[in-house]
FIRO-13954 format. One line per 2 residues: number of its first residue (from 1); their letters; for each residue x, z, y of C-alpha. Coordinates in Angstrom, 1 decimal, m for minus. Last residue first. Layout:
NUM) A) X:Z:Y | ...
//
This chain:
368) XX) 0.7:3.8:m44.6 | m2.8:6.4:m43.8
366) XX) m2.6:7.2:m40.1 | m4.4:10.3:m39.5
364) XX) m7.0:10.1:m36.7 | m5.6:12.2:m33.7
362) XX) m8.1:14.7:m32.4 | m10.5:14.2:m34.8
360) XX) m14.0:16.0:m33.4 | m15.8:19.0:m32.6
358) XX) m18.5:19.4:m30.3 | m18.4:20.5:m27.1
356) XX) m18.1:24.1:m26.5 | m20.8:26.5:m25.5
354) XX) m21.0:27.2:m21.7 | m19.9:31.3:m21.4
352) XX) m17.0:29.6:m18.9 | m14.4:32.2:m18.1
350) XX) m11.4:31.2:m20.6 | m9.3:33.4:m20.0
348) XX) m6.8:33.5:m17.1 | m3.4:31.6:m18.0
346) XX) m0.3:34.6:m18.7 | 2.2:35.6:m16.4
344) XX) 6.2:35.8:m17.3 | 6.5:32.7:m14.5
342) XX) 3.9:32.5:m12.0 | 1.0:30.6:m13.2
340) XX) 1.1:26.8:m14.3 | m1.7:24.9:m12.2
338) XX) m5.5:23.2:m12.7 | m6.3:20.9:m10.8
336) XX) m5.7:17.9:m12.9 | m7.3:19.9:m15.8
334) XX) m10.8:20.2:m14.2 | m11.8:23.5:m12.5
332) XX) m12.9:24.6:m15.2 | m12.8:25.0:m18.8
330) XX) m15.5:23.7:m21.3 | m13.6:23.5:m23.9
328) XX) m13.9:20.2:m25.0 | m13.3:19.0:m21.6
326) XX) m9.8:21.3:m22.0 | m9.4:19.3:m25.1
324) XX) m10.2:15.7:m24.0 | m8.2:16.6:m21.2
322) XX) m5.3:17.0:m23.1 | m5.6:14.3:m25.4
320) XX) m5.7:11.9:m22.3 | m2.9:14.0:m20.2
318) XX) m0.2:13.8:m22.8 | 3.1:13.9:m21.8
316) XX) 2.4:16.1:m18.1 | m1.2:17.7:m19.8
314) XX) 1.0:19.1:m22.4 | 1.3:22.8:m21.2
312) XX) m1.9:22.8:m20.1 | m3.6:21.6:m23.1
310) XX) m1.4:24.1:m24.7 | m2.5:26.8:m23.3
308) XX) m6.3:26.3:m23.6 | m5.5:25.2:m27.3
306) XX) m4.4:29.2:m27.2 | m6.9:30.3:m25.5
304) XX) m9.1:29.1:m28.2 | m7.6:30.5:m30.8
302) XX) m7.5:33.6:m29.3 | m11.3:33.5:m28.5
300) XX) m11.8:32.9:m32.2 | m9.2:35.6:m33.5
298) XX) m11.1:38.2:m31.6 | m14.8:37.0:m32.4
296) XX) m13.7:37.2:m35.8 | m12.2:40.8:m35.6
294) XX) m15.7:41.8:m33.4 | m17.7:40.5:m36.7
292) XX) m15.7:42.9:m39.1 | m18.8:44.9:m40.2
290) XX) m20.9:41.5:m40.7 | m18.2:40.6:m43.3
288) XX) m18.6:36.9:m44.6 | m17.5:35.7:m41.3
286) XX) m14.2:37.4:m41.7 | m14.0:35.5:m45.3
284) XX) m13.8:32.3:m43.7 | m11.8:33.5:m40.7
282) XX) m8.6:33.9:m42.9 | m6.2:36.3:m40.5
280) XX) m3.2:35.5:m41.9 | m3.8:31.7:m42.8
278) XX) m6.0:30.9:m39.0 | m2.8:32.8:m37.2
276) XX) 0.1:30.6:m38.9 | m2.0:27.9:m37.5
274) XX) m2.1:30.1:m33.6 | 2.0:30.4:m34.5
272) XX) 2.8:26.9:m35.1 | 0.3:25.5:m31.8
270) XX) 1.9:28.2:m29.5 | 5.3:26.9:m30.5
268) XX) 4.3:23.4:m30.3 | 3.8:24.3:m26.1
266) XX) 7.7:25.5:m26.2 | 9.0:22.3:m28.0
264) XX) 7.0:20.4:m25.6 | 8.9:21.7:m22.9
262) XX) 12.2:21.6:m24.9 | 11.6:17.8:m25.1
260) XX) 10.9:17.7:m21.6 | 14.5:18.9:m21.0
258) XX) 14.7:17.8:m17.0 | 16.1:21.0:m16.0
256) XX) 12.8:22.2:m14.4 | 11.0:21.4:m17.6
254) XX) 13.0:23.7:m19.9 | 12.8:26.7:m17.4
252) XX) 9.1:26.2:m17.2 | 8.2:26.0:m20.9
250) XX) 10.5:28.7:m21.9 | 8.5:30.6:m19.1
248) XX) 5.1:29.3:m20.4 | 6.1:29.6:m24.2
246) XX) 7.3:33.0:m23.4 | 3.5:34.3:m21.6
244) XX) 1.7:32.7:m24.8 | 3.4:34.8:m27.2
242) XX) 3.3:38.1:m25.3 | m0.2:37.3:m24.8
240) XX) m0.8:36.7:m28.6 | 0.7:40.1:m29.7
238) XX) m3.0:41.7:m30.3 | m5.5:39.8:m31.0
236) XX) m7.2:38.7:m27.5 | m9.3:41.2:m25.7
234) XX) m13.0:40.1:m25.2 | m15.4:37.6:m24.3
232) XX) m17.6:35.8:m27.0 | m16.8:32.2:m27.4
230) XX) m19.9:30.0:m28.1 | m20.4:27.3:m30.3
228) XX) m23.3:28.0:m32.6 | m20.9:31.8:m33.4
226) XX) m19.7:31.1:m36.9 | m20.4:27.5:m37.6
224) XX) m19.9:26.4:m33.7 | m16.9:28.2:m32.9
222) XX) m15.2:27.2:m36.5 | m15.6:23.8:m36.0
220) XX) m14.0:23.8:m32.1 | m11.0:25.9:m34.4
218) XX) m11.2:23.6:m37.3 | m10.7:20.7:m35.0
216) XX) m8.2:21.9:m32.5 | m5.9:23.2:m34.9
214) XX) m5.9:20.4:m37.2 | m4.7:18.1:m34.2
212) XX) m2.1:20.4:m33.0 | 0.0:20.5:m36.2
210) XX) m1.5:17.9:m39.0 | m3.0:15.2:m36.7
208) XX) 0.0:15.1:m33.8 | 2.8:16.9:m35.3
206) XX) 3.0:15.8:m39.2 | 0.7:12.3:m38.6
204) XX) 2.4:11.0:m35.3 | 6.1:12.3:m36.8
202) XX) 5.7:10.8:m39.9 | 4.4:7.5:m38.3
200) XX) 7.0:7.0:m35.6 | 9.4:7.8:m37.9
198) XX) 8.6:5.0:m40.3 | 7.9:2.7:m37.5
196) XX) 11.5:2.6:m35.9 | 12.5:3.9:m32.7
194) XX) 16.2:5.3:m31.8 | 17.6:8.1:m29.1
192) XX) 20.5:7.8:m26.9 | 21.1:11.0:m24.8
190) XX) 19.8:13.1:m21.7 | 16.4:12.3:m21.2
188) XX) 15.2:13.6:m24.9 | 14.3:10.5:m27.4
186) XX) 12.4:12.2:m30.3 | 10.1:14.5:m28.1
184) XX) 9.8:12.4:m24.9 | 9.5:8.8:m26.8
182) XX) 7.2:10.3:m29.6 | 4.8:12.1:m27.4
180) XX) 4.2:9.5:m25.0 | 3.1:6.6:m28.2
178) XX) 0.9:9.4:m29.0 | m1.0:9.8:m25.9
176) XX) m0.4:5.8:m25.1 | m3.3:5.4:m28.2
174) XX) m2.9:5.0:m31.6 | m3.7:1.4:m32.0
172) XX) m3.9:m0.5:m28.7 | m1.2:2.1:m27.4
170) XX) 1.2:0.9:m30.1 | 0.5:m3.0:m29.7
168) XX) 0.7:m2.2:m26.0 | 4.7:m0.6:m26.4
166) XX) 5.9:m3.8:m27.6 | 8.5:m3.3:m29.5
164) XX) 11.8:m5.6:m28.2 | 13.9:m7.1:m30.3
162) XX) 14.5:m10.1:m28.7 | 17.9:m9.8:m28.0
160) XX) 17.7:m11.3:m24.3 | 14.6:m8.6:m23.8
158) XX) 16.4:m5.6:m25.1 | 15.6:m2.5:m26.7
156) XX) 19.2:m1.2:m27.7 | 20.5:m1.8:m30.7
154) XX) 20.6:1.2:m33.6 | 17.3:0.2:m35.8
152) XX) 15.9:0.0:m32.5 | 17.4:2.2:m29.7
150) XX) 15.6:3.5:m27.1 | 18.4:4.2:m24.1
148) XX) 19.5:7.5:m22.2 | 18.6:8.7:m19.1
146) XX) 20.8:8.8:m15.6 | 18.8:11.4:m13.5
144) XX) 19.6:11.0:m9.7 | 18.8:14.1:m7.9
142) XX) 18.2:15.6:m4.4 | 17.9:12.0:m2.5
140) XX) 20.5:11.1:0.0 | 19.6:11.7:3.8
138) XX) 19.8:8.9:6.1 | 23.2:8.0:8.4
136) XX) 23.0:4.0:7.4 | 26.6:4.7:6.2
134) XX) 25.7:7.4:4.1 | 22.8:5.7:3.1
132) XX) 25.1:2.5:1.9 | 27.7:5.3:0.2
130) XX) 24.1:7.3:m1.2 | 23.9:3.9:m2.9
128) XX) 27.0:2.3:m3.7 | 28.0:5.3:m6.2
126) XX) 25.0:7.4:m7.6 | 23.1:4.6:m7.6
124) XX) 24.9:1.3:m8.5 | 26.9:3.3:m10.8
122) XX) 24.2:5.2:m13.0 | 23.0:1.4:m13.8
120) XX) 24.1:1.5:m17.1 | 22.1:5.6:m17.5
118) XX) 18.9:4.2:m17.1 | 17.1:5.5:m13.8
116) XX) 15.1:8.6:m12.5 | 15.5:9.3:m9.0
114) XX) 14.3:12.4:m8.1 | 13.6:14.7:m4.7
112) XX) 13.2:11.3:m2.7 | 14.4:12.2:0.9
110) XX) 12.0:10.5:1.6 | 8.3:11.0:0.6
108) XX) 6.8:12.2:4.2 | 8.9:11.3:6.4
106) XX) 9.4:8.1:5.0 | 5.3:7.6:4.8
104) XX) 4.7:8.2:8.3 | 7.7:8.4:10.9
102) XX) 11.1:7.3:10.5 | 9.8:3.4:10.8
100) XX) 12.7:2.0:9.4 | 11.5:2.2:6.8
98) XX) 8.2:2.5:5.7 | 7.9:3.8:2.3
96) XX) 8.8:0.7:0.6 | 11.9:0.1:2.9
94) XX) 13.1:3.6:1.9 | 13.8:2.5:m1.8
92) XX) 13.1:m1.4:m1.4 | 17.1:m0.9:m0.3
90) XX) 18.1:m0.2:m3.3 | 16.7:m3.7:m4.5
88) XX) 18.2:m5.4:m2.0 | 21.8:m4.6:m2.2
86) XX) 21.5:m4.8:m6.1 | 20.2:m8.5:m5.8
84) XX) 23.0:m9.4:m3.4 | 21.7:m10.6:m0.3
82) XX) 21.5:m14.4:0.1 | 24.4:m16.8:2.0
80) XX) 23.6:m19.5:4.3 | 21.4:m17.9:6.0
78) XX) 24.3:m16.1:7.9 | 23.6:m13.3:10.3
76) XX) 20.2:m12.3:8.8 | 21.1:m12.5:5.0
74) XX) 18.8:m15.1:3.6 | 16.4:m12.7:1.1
72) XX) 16.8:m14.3:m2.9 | 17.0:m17.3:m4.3
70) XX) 19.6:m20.1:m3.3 | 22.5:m18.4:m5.2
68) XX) 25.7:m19.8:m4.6 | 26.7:m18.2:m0.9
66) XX) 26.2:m14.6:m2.4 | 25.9:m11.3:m0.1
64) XX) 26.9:m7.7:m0.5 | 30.3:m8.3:m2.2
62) XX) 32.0:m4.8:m2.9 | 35.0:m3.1:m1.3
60) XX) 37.2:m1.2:m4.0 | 36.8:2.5:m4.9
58) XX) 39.5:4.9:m6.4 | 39.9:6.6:m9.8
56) XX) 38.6:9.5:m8.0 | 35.2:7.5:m7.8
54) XX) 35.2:6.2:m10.9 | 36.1:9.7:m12.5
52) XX) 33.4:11.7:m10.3 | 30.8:9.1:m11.9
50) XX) 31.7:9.8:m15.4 | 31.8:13.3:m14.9
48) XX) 28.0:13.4:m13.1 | 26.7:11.4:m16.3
46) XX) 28.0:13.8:m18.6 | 26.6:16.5:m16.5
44) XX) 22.9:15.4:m17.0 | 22.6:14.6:m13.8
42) XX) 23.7:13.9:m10.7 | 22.7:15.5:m7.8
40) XX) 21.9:18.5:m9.1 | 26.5:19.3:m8.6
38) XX) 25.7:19.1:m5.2 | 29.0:20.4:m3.3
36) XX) 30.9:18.8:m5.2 | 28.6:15.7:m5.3
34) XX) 28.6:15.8:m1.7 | 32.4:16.5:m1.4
32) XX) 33.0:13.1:m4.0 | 31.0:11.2:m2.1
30) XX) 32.6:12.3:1.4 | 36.2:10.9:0.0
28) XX) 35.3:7.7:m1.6 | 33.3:6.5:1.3
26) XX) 35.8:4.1:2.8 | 36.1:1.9:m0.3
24) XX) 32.9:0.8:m0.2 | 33.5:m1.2:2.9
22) XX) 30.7:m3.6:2.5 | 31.8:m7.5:2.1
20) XX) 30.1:m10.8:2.9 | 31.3:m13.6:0.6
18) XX) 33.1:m16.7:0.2 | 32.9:m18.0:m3.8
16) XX) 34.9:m18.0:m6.6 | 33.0:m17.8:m10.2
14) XX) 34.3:m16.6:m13.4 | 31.1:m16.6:m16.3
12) XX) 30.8:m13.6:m18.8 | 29.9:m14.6:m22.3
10) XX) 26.5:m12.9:m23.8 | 25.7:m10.5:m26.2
8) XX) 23.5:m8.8:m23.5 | 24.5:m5.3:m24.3
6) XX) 28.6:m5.8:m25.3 | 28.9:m8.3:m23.2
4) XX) 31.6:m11.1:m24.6 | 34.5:m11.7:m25.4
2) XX) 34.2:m11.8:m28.7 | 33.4:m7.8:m28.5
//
């Protein structure tokens, strides 16, 4: 482009110096059997390909040390030349869990199960750093997860552009709940995804106040103007469990590949049908029927079980709003305790017989 970086819109500089070499080149060969024999260690697969091309394409030696640069760690033979930034900063990997002290903290937390880094430096970590641990003779990490890049207005979020969002002016306003939400649901792990205000908006107000939001509140309402907040034990309505039990596997298998947009997509689809619920079943007029009180308490304790669901199912993108819920509710032990259940099986009910704290705006519509 011009000559110049197509990210940092800037010209590249030719410089000549004497430098300190690793023999990259030499690990060419075992990378390529580990990643064959590991295809989870680098994903998504598009990633992985691009790698095993560079490295079939063949590997040179690379510079590990700089004589120009006067910042940076003197290397310990020759202080008259730095470490490579890269070089260091891998390093800080095991060094910052206590390396080389084997015991403690590195036994504990390495190998690291995930790395998860933007896919333009995919290279310096799934090529010169398992070949530098490799060489060192220490385990390589399970999986390096190369994610896309937020996009704004179609350029990537970038300091030397200046076109960065700042993420504070969002959280100061709606919250880092919702700011969580749209990143993982509109800009999945795996690809390129774009920001703008507009979107941001629908999809805060549509999902967020209209979907889950609503939910909560006229359900918590509900509880307290039909039954002075309490939720009376019994069976849910039938076809609800079945319901709940395949949002938690789809919500499972989704999250262990790394889809955490398909995760949310499976707790929204317990939020969908328990609203399509409130329109079939029409509370309002149930509580108008003594005779059909046991149908209302039904529908109300499935309700509730099912923002019990989903406030475990989105505790991981949205821990503030989900607590506030599962405080709301009254559940115990606390959320951050609480664990998914064996795949296929459903969450306990709800236990508690405390009456439910009040009801209030989840997420506070935004008006344009």
């Amino acid at each position: 482009m011009d000559g110049k970086c197509p990210i940092h819109k800037t010209v590249p500089q030719w410089v000549s110096e004497e430098n300190y070499f690793f023999r990259l080149s030499a690990y060419g060969p075992k990378l390529l059997e580990h990643y064959r024999r590991n295809p989870e260690f680098i994903v998504p697969e598009t990633r992985r390909n691009e790698i095993v091309n560079v490295v079939e394409s063949g590997l040179d030696d690379i510079s590990v040390s700089r004589a120009s640069v006067a910042w940076g760690i003197p290397l310990p033979n020759d202080p008259a030349h730095t470490v490579y930034v890269w070089v260091d900063a891998l390093i800080n990997y095991i060094t910052g869990v206590g390396y080389p002290d084997m015991n403690g903290d590195f036994s504990k937390y390495w190998p690291a199960d995930l790395h998860v880094i933007g896919k333009d430096i995919t290279r310096f970590h799934c090529v010169i750093w398992p070949a530098m641990l490799l060489s060192a003779k220490l385990p390589l990490p399970k999986t390096v997860l190369g994610h896309g890049w937020v996009s704004f207005h179609g350029e990537k979020l970038s300091k030397s552009l200046g076109n960065i969002v700042n993420p504070l002016d969002i959280v100061d306003r709606w919250g880092a709940d919702a700011l969580r939400y749209y990143v993982l649901k509109e800009v999945p792990l795996f690809r390129d995804g774009d920001f703008s205000w507009e979107l941001f908006i629908d999809r805060y107000n549509a999902d967020l106040a209209n979907d889950w939001g609503n939910l909560f509140t006229r359900t918590v309402s509900m509880v307290h103007r039909y039954r002075g907040g309490k939720v009376a034990e019994g069976t849910l309505i039938e076809g609800l469990g079945d319901t709940f039990a395949s949002a938690l596997r789809d919500y499972t298998e989704a999250m262990d590949r790394f889809e955490i947009e398909k995760g949310i997509e499976a707790a929204w689809s317990v939020i969908r049908r328990a609203n399509r619920l409130v329109e079939e079943k029409a509370p309002w007029n149930l509580a108008k029927d003594p005779s059909r009180g046991a149908e209302l308490d039904a529908l109300l304790a499935t309700l509730v079980a099912a923002l019990q669901h989903v406030a475990l199912l989105l505790y991981p993108v949205m821990p503030g709003k989900a607590g506030e819920v599962w405080e709301t509710l009254k559940l115990t032990p606390s959320l951050d305790k609480v664990r998914l259940p064996a795949t296929g099986a459903p969450i306990p009910a709800r236990a508690s017989g405390e009456p439910l704290g009040p009801s209030k705006p989840l997420f506070p519509r935004i008006e344009r």
